[in-house]
Backbone and ligand atoms as CSV (ligand in chain L), in Angstrom:
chain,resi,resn,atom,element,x,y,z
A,1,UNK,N,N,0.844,-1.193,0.000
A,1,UNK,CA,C,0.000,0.000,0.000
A,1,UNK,C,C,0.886,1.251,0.000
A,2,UNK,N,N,0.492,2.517,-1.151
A,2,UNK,CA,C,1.164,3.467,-0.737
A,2,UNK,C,C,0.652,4.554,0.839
A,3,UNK,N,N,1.551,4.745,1.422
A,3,UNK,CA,C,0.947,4.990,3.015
A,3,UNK,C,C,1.726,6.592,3.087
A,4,UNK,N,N,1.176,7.514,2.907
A,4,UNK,CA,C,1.759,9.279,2.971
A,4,UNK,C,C,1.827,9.553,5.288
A,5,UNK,N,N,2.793,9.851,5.610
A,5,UNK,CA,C,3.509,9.768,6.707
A,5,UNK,C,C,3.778,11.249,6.928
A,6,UNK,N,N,3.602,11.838,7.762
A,6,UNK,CA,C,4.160,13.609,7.958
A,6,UNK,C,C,4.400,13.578,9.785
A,7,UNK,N,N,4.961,14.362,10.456
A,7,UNK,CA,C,4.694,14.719,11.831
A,7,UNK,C,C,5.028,16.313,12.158
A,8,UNK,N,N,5.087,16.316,13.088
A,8,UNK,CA,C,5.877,17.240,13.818
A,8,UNK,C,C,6.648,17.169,14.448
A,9,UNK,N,N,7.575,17.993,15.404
A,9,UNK,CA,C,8.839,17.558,16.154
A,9,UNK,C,C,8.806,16.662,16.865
A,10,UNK,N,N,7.486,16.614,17.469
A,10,UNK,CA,C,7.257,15.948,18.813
A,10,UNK,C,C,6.827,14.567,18.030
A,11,UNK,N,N,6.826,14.429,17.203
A,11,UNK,CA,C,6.624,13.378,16.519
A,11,UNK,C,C,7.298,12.573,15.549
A,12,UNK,N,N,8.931,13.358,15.600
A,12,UNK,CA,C,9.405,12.787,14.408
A,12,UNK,C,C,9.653,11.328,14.631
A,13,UNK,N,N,10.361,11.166,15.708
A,13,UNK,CA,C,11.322,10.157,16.113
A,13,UNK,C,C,10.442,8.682,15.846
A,14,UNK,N,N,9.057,9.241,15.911
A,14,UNK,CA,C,8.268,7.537,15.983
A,14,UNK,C,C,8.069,8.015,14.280
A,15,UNK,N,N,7.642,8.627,14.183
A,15,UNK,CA,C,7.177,8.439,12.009
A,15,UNK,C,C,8.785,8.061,11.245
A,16,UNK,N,N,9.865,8.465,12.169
A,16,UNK,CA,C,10.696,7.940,11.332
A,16,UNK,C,C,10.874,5.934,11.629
A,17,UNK,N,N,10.237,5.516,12.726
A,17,UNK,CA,C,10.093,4.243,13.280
A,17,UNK,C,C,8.746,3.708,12.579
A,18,UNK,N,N,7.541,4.369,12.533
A,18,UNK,CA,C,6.767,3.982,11.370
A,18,UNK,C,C,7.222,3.545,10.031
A,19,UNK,N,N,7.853,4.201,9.387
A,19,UNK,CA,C,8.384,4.197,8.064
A,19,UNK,C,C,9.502,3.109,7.966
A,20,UNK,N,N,10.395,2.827,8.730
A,20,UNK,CA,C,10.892,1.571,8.953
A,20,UNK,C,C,9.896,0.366,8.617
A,21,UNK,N,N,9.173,0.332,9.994
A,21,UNK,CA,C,7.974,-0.588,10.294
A,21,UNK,C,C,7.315,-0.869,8.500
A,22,UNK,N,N,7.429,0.166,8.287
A,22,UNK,CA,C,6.153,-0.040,6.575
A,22,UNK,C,C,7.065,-0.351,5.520
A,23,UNK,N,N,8.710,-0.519,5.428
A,23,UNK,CA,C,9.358,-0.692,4.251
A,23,UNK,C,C,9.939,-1.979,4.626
A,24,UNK,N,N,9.403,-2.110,5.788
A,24,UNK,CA,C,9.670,-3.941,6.283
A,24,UNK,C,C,8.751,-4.706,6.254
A,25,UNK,N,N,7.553,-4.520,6.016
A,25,UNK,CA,C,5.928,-4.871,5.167
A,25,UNK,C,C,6.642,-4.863,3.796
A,26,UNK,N,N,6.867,-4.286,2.880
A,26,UNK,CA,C,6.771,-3.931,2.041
A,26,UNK,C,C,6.031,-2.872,1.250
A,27,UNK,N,N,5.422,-1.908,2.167
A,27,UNK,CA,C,4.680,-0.893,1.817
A,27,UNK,C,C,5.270,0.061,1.414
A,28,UNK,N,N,5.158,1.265,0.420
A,28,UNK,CA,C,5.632,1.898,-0.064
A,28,UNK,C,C,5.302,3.464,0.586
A,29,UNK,N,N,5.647,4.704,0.671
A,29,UNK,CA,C,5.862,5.767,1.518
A,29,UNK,C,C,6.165,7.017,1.322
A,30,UNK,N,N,5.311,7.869,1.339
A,30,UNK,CA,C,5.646,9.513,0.819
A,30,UNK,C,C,6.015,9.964,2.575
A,31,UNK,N,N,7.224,10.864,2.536
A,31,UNK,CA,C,7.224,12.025,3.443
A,31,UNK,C,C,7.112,12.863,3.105
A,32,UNK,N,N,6.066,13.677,3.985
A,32,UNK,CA,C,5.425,14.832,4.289
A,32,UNK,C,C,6.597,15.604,4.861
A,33,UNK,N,N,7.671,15.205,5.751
A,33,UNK,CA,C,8.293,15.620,6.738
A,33,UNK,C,C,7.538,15.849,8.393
A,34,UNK,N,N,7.996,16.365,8.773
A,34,UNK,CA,C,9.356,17.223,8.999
A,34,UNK,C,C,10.311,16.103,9.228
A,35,UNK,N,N,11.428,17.255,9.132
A,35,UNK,CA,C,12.984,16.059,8.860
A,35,UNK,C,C,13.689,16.335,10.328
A,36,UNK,N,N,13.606,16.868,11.193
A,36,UNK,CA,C,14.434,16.855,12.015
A,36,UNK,C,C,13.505,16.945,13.783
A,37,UNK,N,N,14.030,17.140,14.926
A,37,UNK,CA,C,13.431,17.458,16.135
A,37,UNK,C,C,13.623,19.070,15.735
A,38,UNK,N,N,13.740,19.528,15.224
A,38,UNK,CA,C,13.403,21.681,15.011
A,38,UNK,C,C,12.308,21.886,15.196
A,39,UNK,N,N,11.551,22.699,15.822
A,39,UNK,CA,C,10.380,22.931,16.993
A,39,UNK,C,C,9.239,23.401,14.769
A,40,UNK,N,N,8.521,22.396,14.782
A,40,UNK,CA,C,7.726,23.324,13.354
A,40,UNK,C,C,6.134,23.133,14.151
A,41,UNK,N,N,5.248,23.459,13.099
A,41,UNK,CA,C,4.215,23.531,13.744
A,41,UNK,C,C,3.086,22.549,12.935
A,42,UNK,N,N,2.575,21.870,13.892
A,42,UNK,CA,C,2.000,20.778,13.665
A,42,UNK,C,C,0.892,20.481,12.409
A,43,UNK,N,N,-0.040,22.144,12.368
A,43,UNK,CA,C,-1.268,22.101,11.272
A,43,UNK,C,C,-0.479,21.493,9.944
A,44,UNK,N,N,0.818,22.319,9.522
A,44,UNK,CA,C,1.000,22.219,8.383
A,44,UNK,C,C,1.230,20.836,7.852
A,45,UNK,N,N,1.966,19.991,8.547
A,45,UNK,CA,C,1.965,18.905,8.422
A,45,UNK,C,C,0.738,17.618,8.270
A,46,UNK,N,N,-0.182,17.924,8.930
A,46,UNK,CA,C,-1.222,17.246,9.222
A,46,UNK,C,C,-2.091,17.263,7.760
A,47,UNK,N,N,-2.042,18.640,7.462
A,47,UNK,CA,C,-2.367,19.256,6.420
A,47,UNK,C,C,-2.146,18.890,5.273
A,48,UNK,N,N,-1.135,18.532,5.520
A,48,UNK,CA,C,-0.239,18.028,4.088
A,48,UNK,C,C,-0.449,16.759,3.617
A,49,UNK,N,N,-0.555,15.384,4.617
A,49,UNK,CA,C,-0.406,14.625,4.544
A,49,UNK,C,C,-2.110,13.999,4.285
A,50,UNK,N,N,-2.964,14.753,5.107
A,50,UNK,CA,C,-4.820,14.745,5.030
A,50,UNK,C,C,-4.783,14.937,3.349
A,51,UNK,N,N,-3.888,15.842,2.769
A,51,UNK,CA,C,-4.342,16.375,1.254
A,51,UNK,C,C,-3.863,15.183,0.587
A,52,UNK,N,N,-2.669,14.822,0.736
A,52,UNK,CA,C,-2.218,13.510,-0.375
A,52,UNK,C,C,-3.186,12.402,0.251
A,53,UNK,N,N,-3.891,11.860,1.442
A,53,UNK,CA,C,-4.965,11.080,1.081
A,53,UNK,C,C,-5.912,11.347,0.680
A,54,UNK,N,N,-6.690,12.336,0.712
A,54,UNK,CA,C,-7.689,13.309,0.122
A,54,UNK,C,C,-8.002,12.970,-1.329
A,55,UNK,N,N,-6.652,13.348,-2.052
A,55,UNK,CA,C,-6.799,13.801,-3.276
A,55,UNK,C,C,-6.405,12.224,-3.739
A,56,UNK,N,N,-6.202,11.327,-3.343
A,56,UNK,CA,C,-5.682,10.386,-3.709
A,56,UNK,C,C,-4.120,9.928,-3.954
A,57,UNK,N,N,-3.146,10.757,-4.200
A,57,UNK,CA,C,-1.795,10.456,-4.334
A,57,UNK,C,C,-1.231,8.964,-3.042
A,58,UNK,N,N,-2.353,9.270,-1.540
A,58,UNK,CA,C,-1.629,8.287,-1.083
A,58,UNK,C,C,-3.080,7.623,-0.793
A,59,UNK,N,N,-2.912,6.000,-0.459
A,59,UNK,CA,C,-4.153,5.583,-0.022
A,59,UNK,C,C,-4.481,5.420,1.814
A,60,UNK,N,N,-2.942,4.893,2.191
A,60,UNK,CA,C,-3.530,5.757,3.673
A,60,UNK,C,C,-2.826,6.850,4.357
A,61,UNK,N,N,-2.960,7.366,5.435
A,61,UNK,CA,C,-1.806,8.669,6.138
A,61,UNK,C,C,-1.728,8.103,7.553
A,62,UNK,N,N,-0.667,8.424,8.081
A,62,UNK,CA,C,0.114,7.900,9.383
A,62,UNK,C,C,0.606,9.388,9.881
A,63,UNK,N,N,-0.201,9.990,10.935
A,63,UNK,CA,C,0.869,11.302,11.473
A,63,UNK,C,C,0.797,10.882,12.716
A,64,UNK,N,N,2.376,11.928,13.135
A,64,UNK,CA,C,2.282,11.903,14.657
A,64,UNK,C,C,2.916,13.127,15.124
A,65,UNK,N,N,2.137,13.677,16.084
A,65,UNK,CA,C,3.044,14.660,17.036
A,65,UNK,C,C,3.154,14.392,18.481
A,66,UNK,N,N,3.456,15.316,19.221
A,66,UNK,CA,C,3.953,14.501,20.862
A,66,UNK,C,C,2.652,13.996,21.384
A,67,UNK,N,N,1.220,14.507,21.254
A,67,UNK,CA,C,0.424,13.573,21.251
A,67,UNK,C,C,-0.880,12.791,20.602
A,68,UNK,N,N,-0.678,13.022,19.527
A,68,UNK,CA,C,-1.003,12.865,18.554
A,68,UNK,C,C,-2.558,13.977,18.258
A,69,UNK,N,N,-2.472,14.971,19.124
A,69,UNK,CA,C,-4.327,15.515,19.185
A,69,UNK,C,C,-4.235,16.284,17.946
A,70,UNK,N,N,-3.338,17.290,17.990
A,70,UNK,CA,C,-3.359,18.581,17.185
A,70,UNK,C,C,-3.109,18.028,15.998
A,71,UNK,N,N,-2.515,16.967,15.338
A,71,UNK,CA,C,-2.334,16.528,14.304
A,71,UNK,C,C,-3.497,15.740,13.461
A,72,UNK,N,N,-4.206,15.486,14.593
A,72,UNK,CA,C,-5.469,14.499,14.219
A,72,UNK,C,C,-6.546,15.548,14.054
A,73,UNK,N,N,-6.576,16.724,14.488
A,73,UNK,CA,C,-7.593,17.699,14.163
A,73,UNK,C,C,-7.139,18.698,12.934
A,74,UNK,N,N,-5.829,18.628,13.256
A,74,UNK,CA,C,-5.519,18.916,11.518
A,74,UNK,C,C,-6.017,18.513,10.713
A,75,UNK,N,N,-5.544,16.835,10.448
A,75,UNK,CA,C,-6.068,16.391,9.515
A,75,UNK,C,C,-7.426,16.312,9.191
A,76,UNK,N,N,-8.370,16.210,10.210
A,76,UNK,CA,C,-9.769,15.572,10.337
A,76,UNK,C,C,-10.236,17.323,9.386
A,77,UNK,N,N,-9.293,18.119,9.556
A,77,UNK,CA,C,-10.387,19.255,8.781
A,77,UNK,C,C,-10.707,19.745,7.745
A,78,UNK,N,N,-10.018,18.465,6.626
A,78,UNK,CA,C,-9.744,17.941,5.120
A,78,UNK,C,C,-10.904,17.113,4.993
A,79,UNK,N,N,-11.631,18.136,3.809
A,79,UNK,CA,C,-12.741,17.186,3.850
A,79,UNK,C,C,-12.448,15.936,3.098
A,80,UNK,N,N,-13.076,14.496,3.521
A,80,UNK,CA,C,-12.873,13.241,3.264
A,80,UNK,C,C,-11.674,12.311,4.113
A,81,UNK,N,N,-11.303,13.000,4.928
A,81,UNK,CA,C,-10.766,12.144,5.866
A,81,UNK,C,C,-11.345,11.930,7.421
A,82,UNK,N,N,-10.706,10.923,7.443
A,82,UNK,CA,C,-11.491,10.160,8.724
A,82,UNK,C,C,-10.155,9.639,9.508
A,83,UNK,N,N,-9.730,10.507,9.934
A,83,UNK,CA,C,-8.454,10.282,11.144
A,83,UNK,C,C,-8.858,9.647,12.476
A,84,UNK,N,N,-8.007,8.772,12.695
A,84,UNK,CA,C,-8.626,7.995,14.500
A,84,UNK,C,C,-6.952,8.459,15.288
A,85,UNK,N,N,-7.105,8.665,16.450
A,85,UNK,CA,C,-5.898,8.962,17.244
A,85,UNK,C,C,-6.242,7.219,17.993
A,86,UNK,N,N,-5.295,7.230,18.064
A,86,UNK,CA,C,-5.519,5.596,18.247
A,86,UNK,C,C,-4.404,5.638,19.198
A,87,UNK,N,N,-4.580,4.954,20.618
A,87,UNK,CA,C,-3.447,5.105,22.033
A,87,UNK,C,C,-3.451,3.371,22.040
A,88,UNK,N,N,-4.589,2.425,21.179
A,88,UNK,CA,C,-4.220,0.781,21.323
A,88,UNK,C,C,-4.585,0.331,20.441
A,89,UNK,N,N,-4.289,-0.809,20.653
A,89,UNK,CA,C,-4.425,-2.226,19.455
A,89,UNK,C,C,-5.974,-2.058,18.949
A,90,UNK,N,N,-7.283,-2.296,20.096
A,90,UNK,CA,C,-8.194,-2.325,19.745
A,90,UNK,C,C,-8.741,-1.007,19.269
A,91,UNK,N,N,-8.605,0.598,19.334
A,91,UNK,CA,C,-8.865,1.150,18.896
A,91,UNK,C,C,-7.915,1.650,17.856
A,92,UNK,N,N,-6.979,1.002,16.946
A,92,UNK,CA,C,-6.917,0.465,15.550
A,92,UNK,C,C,-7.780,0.023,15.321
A,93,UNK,N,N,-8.186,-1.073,15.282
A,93,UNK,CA,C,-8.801,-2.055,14.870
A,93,UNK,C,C,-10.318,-1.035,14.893
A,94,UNK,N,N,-10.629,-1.011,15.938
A,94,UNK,CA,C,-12.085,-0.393,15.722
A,94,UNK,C,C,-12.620,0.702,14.724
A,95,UNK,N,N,-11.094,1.475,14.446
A,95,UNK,CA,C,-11.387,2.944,13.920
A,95,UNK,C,C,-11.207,2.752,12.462
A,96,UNK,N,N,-10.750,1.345,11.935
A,96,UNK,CA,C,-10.730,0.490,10.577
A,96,UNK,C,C,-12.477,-0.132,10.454
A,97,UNK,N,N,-12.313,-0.960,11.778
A,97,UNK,CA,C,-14.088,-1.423,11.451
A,97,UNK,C,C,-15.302,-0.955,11.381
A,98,UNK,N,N,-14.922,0.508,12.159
A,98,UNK,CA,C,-16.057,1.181,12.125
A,98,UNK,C,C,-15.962,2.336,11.280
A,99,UNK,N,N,-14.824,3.303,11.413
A,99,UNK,CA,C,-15.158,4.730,10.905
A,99,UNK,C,C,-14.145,4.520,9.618
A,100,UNK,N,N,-13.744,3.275,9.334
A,100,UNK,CA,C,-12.952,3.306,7.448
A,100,UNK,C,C,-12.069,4.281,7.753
A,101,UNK,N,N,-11.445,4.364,8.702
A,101,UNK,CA,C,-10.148,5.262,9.078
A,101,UNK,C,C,-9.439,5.062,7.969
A,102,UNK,N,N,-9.137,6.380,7.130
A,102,UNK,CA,C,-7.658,6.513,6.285
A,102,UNK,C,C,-6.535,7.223,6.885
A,103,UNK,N,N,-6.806,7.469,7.800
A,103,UNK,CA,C,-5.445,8.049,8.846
A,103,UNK,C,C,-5.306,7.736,9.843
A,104,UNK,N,N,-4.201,7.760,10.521
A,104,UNK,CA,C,-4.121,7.113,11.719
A,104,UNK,C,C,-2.479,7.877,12.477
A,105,UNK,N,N,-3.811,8.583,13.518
A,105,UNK,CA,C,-2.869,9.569,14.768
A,105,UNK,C,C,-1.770,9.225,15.842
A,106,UNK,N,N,-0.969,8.945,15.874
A,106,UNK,CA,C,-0.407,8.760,17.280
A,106,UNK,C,C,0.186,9.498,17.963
A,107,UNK,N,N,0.615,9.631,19.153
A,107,UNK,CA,C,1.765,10.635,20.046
A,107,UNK,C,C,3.046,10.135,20.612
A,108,UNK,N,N,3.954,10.507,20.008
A,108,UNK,CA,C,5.616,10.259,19.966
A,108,UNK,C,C,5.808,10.624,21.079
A,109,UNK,N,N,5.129,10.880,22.600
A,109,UNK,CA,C,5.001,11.323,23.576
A,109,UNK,C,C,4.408,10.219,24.347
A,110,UNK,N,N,3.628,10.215,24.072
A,110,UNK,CA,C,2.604,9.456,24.771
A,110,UNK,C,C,1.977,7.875,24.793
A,111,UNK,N,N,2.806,7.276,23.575
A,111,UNK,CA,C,2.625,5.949,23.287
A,111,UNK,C,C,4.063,5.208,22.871
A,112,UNK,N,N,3.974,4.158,23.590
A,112,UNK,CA,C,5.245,3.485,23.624
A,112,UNK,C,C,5.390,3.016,22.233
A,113,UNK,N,N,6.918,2.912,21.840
A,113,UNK,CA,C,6.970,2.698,20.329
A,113,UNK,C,C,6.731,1.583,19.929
A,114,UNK,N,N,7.133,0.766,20.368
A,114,UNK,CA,C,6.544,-0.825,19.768
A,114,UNK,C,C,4.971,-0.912,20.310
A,115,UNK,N,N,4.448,-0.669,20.917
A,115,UNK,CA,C,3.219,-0.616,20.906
A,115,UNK,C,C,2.590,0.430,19.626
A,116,UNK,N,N,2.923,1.248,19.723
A,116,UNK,CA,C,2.806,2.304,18.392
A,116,UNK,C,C,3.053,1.521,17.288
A,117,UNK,N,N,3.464,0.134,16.836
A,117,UNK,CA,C,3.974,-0.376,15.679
A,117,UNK,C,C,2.482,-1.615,15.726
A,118,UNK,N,N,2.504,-1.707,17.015
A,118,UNK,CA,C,0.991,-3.127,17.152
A,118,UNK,C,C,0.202,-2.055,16.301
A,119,UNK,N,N,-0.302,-0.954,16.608
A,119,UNK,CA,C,-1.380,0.030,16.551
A,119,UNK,C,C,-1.188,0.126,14.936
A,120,UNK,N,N,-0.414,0.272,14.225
A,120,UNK,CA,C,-0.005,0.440,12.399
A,120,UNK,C,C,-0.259,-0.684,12.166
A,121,UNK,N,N,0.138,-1.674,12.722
A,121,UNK,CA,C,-0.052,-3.175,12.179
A,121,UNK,C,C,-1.299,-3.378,12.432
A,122,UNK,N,N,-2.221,-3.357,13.187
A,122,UNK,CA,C,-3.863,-3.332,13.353
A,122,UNK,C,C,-4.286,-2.187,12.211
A,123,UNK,N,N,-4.066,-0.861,12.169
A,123,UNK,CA,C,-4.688,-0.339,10.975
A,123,UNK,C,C,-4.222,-0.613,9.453
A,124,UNK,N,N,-3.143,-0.959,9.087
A,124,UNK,CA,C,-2.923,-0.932,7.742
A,124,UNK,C,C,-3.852,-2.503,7.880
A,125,UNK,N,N,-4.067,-3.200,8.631
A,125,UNK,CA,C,-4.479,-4.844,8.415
A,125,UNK,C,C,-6.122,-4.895,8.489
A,126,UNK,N,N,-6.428,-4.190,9.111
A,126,UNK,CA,C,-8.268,-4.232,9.652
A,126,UNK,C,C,-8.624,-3.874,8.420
A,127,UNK,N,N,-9.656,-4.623,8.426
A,127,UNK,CA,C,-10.811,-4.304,6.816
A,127,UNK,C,C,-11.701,-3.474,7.511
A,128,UNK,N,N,-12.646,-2.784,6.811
A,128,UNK,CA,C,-14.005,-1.864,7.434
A,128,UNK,C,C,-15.125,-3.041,7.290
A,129,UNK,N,N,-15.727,-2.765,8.187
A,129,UNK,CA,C,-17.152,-3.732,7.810
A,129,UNK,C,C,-18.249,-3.309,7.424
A,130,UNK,N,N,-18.389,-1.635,6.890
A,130,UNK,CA,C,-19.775,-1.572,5.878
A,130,UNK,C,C,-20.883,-2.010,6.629
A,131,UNK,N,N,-21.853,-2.166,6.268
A,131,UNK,CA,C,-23.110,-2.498,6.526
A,131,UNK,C,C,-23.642,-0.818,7.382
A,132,UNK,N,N,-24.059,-0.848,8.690
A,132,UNK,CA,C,-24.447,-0.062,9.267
A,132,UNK,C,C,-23.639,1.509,9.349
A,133,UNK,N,N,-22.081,0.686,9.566
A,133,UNK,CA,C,-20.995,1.741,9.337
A,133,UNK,C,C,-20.904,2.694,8.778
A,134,UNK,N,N,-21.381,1.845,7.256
A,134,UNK,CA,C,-21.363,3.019,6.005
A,134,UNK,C,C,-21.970,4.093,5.836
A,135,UNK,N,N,-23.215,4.267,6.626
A,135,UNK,CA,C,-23.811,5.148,6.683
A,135,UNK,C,C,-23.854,6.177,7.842
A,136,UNK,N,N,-23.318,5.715,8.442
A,136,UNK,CA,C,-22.266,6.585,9.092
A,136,UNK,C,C,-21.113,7.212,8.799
A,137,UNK,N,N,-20.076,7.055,8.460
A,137,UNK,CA,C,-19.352,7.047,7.603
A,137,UNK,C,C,-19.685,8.110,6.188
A,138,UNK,N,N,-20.609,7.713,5.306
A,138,UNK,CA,C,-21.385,8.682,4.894
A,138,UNK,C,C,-21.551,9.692,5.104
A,139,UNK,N,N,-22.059,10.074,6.448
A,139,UNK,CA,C,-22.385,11.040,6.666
A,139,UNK,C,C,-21.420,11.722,7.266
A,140,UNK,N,N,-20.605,11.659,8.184
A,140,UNK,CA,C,-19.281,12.382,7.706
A,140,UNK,C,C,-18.490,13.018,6.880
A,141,UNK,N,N,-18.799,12.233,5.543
A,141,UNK,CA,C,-18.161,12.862,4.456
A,141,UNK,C,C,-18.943,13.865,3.872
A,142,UNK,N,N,-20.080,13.736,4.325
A,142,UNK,CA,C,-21.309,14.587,3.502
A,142,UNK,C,C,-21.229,16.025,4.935
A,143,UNK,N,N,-20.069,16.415,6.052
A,143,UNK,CA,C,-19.974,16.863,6.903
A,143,UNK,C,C,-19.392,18.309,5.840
L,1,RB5,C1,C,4.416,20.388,20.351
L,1,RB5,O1,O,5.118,20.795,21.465
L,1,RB5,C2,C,3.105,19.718,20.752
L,1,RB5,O2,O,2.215,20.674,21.206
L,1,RB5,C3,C,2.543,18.932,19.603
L,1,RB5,O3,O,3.468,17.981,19.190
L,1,RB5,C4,C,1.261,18.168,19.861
L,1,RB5,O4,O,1.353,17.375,20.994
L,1,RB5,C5,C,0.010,18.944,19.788
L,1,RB5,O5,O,-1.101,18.395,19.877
């Protein structure tokens, strides 16, 4: 899958551990950046990375900042995305089965990194299950 990746400072250190994690799948990977711990500011990034799933260039997005909030409300304010901040395994999984999550939030702060790698491995893997969902889901996009 191509998977578009961006953070912020507070977030680099795990998206650069994501991106590992996904070229050891075999998944393929746009950076958004940022490239270093230099203090940047979180919208733009979020921003960036919401637009290449948006528009299609990527099919899913992975951001993170120190805790993953401000990045996840970034993104969520692109219309057609459906970002989950996800702190576990099962809410991966849930935010795939229920809300067709194409992004997926974490905090380079706040969530341990190999646990942060269970949490990618539950979303790039969870299917959505449609039925009731969808119309939910739906209506979000119609937000
Ligand atoms: C940056 O210090 C921090 O505020 C940011 O990474 C994030 O946690 C915001 O939600």
């Amino acid at each position: 899958m191509l998977v578009a990746v961006a953070s912020d400072h507070g977030g680099f250190a795990l998206k650069e551990k994501v991106k590992e994690y996904l070229r050891e799948r075999g998944d393929k990977i746009v950076d958004l950046g940022t490239t270093s711990e230099e203090s940047v500011d979180y919208p733009i990034y979020g921003k960036a990375c919401a637009e290449a799933v948006a528009s299609g260039k990527a099919e899913r997005g992975i951001v993170c900042c120190g805790t993953g909030i401000g990045i996840s409300i970034a993104a969520n304010k692109v219309k057609g995305i459906r970002c989950g901040l996800c702190t576990s395994v099962e809410m991966a999984e849930l935010t795939r089965k229920h809300n067709n999550a194409n992004m997926l939030a974490m905090g380079g702060r706040t969530t341990d990194p190999d646990l942060a790698m269970e949490i990618v491995k539950a979303f790039m893997d969870t299917e959505f299950e449609g039925g009731r969902h969808k119309r939910r889901t739906d209506m979000l996009d119609e937000m």
